[in-house]
C-alpha positions in Angstrom: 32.9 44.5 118.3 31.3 46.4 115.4 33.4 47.8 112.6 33.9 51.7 112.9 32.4 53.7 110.3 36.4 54.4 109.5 37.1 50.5 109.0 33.9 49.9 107.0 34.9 52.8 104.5 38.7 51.3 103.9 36.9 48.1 103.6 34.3 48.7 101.0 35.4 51.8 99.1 39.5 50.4 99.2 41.6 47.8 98.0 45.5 47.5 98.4 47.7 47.9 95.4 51.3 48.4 96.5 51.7 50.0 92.7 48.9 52.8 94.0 49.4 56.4 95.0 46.2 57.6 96.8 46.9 60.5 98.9 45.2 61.9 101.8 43.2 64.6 100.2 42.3 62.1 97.6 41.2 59.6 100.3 39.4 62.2 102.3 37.5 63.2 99.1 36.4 59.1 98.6 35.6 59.3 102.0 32.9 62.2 101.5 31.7 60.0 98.4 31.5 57.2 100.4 29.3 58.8 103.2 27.4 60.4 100.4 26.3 57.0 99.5 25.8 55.9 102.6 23.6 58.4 103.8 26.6 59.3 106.6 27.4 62.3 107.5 30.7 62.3 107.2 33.8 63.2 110.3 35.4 65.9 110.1 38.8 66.5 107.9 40.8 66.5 111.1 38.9 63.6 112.6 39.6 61.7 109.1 43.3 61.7 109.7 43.3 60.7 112.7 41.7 58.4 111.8 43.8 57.2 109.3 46.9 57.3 111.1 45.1 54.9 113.6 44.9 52.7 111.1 48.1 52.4 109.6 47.1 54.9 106.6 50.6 56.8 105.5 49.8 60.4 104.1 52.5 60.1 101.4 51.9 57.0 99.9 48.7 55.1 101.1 48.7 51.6 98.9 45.3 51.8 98.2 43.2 52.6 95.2 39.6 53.6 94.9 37.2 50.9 94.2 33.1 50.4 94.4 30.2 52.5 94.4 31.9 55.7 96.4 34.5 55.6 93.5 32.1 56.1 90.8 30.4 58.8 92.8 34.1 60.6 93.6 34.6 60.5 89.9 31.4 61.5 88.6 31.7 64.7 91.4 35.5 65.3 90.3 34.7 66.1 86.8 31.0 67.1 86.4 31.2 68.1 82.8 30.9 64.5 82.3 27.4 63.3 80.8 
């Protein structure tokens, strides 16, 4: 069975780190970043946490941190007076 595009994201823009707080707007913003550079078009908010909860993904403390190419690009769009 093929990954969902929901598994691939956790898988490639993700990594556990029990010491991590990454909250569920945070995540939802890597998410968009992720599709970005993807070429996806992303799910909806509301389809995202559903998502989520699917796969194990608490809202109030998620374990994860941001990691790879989608976490550059959620920076860079966070703070765009960066060079």
């Amino acid at each position: 069975m093929a990954a969902s595009l929901f598994e691939r994201f956790l898988s490639e823009a993700t990594v556990p780190d029990p010491n991590h707080h990454l909250g569920i707007e945070e995540l939802f913003g890597l998410y968009i970043s992720w599709c970005h550079v993807q070429q996806q078009d992303p799910d909806s908010e509301r389809d995202f946490r559903t998502a989520m909860k699917k796969h194990g993904i608490d809202a109030s403390a998620t374990g994860l941190r941001k990691t790879g190419p989608a976490a550059t690009d959620y920076i860079l769009a966070s703070y765009p007076a960066l060079p």
